[in-house]
C-alpha positions as CSV (number, residue, x, y, z in Angstrom):
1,X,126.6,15.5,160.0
2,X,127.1,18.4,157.8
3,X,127.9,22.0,159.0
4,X,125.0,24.9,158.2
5,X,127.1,27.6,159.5
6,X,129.2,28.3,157.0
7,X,126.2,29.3,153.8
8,X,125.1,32.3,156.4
9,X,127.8,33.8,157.7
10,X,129.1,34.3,154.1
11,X,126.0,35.5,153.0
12,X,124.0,37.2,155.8
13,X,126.8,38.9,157.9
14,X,128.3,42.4,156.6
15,X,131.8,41.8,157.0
16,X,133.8,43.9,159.1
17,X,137.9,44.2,160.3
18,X,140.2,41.8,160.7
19,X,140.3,37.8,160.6
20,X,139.4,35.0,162.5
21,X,139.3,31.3,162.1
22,X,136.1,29.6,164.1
23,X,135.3,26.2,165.0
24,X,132.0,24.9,165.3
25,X,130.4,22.6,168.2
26,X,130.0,19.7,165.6
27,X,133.6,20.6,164.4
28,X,135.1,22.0,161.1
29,X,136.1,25.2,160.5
30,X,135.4,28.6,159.3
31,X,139.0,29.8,158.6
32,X,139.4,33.9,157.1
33,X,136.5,34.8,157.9
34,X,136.5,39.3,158.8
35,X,135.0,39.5,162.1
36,X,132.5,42.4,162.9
37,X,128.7,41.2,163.1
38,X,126.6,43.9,161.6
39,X,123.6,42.3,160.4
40,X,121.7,39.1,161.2
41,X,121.2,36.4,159.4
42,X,118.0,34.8,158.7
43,X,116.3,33.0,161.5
44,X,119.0,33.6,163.9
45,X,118.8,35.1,167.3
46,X,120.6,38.0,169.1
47,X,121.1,40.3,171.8
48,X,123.0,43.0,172.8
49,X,124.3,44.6,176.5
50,X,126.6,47.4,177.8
51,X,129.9,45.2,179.0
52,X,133.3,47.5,180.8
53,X,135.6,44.4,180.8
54,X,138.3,46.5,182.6
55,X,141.6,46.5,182.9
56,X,142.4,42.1,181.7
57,X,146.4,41.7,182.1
58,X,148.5,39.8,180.3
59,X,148.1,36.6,180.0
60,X,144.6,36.4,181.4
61,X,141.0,37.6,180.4
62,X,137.4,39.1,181.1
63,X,133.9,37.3,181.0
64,X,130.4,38.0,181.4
65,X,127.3,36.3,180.5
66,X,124.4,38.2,178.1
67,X,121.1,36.4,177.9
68,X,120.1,35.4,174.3
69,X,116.6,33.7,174.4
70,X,116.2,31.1,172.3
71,X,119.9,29.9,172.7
72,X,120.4,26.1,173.4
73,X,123.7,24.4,174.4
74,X,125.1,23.2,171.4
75,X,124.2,26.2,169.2
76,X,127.2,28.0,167.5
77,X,127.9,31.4,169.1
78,X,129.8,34.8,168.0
79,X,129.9,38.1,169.7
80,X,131.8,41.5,169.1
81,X,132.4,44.3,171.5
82,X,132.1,47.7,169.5
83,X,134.9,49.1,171.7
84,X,138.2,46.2,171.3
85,X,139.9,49.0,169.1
86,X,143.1,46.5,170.0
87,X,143.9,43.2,167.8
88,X,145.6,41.7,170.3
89,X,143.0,41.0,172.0
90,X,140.3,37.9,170.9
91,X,136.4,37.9,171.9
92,X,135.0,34.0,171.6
93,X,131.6,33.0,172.6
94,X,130.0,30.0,173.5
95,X,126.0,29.2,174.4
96,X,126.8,27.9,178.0
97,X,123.1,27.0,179.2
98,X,119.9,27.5,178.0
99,X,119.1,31.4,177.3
100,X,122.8,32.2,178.3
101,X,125.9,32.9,176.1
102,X,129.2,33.3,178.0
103,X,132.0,35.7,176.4
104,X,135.3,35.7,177.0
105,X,137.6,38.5,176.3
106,X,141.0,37.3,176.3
107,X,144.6,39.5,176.3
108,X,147.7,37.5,174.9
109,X,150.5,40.1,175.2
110,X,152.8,41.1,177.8
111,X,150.5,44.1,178.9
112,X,147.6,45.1,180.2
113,X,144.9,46.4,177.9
114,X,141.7,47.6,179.4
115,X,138.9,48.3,177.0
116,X,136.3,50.7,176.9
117,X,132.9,50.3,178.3
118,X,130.3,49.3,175.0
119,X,128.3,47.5,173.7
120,X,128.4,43.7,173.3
121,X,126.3,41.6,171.0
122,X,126.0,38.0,170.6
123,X,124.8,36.1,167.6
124,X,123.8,32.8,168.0
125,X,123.2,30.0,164.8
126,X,121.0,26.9,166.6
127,X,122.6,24.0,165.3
128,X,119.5,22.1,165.6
């Protein structure tokens, strides 16, 4: 089955800071893309929310669900925060049920980071 992921996030996303390599639900990889979701891509579905993660200490990490209508399991999923001023920490995303996108913030180091309250958004691709 062939991947339709990777034509619009090249195209239809305005690149932001940093890297990140992604891996689909139907597997492959989207390696060096720049994270930061700014626009949305044709077709595609969205939502935002106001997330405080709070203090996440090392080691461990911080999730919430947003509700992104529309969203099926099996759809490929990205979100940003607009306050992880920090790269050590990593945002993934994943549709977790129908309508719902869980996002973990997770902190690798040996310290606890705690980031500001913002906004979070969710972009989700329907793989179907």
């Amino acid at each position: 089955m062939a991947l339709v992921y990777e034509k619009a996030i090249e195209q239809d996303l305005n690149i932001g800071v940093g890297t990140a390599s992604v891996t689909s639900p139907g597997g492959g990889s989207l390696s060096g893309y720049q994270i930061g979701i700014h626009s949305l891509a044709v077709g595609q579905i969205s939502a935002t929310a106001t997330w405080a993660p709070g203090a996440i200490t090392a080691g461990s990490y911080s999730s919430t669900t947003i509700t992104v209508t529309g969203a099926a399991v099996g759809d490929f999923a990205l979100a940003e925060h607009d306050k992880m001023l920090t790269n050590a920490l990593m945002i993934s995303a994943h549709v977790s049920a129908v309508n719902t996108v869980t996002v973990l913030i997770f902190n690798p180091t040996t310290a606890s980071i705690t980031p500001a309250s913002g906004t979070l958004r969710a972009l989700v691709f329907a793989s179907r």
